[in-house]
C-alpha positions as CSV (number, residue, x, y, z in Angstrom):
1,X,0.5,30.7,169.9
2,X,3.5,28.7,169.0
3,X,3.6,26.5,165.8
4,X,5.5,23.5,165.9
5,X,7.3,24.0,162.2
6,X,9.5,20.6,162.7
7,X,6.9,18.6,161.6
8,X,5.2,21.5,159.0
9,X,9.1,20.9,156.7
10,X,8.4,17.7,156.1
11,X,5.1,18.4,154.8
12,X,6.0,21.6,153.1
13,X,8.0,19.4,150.4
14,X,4.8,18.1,149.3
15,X,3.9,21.3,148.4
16,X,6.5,22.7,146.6
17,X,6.2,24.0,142.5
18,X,6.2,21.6,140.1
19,X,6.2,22.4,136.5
20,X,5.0,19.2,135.1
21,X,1.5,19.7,136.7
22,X,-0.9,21.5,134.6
23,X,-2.2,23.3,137.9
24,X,-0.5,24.1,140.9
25,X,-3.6,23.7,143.5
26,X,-1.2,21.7,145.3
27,X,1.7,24.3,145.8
28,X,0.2,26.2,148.4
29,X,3.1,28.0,149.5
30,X,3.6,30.3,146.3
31,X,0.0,30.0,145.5
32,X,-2.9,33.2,147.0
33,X,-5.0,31.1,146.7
34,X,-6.8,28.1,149.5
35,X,-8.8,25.5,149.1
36,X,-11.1,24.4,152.2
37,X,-9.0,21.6,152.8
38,X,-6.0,24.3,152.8
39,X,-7.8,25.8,155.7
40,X,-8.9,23.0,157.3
41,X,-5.7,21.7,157.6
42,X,-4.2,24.9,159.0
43,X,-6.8,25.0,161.5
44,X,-6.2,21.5,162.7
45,X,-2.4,22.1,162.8
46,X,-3.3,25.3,164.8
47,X,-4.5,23.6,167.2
48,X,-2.7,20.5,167.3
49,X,0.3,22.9,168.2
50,X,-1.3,25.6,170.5
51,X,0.5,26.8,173.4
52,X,-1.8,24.9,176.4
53,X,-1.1,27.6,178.9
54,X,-2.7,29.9,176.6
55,X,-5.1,28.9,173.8
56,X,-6.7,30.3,171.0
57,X,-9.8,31.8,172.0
58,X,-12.9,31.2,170.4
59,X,-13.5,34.1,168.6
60,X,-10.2,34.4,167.3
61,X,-11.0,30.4,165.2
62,X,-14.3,32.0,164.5
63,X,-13.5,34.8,162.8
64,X,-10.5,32.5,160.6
65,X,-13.4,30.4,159.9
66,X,-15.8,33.5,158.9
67,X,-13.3,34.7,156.6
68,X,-12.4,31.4,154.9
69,X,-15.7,30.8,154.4
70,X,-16.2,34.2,152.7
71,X,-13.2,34.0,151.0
72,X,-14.7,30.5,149.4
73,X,-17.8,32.3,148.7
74,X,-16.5,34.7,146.7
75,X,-14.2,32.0,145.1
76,X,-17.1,30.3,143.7
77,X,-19.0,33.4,142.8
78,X,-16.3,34.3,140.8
79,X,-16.4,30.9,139.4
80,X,-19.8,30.9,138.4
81,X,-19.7,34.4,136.6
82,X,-16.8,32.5,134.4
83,X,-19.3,30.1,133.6
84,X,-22.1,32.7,132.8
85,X,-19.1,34.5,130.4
86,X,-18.5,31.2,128.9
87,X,-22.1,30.1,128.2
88,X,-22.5,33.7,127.2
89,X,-20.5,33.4,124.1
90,X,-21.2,29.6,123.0
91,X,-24.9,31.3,123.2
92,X,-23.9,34.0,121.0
93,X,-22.1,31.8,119.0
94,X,-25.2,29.4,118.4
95,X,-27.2,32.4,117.5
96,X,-24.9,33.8,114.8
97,X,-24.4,30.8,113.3
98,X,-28.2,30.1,113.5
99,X,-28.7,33.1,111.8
100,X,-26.1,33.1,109.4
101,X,-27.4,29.9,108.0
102,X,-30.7,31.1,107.7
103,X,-29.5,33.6,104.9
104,X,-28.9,30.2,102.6
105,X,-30.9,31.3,99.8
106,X,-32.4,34.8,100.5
107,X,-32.1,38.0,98.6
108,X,-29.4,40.6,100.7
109,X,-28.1,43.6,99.9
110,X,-24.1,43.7,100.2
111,X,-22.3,47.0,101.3
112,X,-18.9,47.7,99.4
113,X,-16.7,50.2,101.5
114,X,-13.5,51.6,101.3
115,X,-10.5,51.7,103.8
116,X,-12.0,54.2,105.8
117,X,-15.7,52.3,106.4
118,X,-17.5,55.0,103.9
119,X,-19.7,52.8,101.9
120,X,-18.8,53.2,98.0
121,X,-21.1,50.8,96.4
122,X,-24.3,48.4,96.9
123,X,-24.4,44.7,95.2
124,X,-27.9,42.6,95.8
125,X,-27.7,38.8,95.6
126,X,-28.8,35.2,96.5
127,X,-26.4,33.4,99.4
128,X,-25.4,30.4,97.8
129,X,-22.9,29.9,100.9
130,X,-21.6,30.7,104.5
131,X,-17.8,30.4,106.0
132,X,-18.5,29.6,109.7
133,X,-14.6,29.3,110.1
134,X,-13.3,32.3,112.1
135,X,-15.6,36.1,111.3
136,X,-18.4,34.5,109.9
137,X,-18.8,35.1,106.3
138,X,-21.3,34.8,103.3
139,X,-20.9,34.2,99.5
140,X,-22.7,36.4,97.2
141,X,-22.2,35.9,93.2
142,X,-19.0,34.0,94.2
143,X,-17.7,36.5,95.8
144,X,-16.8,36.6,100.1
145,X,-18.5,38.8,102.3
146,X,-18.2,39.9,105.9
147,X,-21.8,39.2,108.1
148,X,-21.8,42.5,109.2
149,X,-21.3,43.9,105.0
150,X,-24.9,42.5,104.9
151,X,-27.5,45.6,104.7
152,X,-30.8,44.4,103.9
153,X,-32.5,41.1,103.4
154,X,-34.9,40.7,100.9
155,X,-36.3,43.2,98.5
156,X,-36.3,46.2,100.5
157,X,-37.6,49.3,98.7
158,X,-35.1,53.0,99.1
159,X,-36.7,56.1,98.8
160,X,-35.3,58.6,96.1
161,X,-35.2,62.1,96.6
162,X,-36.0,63.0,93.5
163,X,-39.9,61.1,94.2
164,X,-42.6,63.4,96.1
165,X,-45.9,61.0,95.4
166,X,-44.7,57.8,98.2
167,X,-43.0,55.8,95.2
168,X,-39.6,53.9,95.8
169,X,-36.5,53.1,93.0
170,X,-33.5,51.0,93.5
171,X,-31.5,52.8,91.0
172,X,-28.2,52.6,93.0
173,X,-27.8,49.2,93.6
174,X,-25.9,46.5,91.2
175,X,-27.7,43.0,91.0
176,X,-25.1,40.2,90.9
177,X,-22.3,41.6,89.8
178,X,-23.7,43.6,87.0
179,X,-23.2,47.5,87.1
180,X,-25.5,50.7,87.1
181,X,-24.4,54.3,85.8
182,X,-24.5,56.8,88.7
């Protein structure tokens, strides 16, 4: 099958990398990647220019046309899983700030850790505030926390060791920035 390319130059210019455009779906010689019309195209040019005396057969445009067309499938499947990623995290995003705001108010218990994660200390206190800019963030007694410091909302009894008959005491925690002996 001989191609004509005399008449494929001039169209080739049309084509070439530009680096004004924000996408180069036009550049489809240095791009992987074809568009229907890309294939369609092709095909028409493919036979537009076919040697008469011996022609492409039919299976031969049927199978370009079976792969282009899976080749567009998977195009758009991989599209559409983008989109899933994308509503994904603006649905995650929603629910964090959703719940984040729903603190405003309520009774939490704050972990305090040190450098390596261990957690040194316990502070209970009213959100007064959230920071929804960047790592979401509450405010406790003034003071900024991360979201994920947060161990327990409300008034959450601990068990002691030291009790055998059921009953709870909260003797580790500080209220507020006020301090308990250990």
């Amino acid at each position: 099958m001989a191609i004509n390319t005399d008449n494929l130059t001039s169209d080739a210019l049309q084509y070439a990398y530009n680096a004004a455009l924000e996408t180069q779906t036009s550049a489809v010689a240095n791009n992987s990647s074809m568009t229907m019309d890309d294939f369609w195209q092709l095909l028409a040019a493919q036979l537009k220019y076919q040697d008469m005396t011996d022609p492409m057969s039919n299976s031969e445009m049927m199978a370009q046309m079976t792969q282009m067309a899976s080749m567009n499938s998977m195009t758009q499947l991989s599209d559409a899983i983008a989109n899933i990623a994308t509503v994904t995290n603006n649905l995650s995003q929603v629910t964090l700030t959703t719940y984040s705001t729903g603190l405003l108010g309520k009774e939490v218990t704050i972990a305090i850790t040190n450098d390596k994660g261990e957690i040194t200390d316990k502070i209970k206190g009213t959100v007064t505030g959230i920071d929804l800019t960047g790592a979401t963030s509450v405010y406790v007694g003034g003071k900024k926390y991360e979201l994920a410091q947060i161990m327990a909302v409300g008034d959450v009894p601990t068990e002691s060791s030291d009790k055998t008959d059921g009953t709870t005491t909260d003797s580790d925690t500080k209220t507020e920035g006020t301090s308990t002996d250990k």
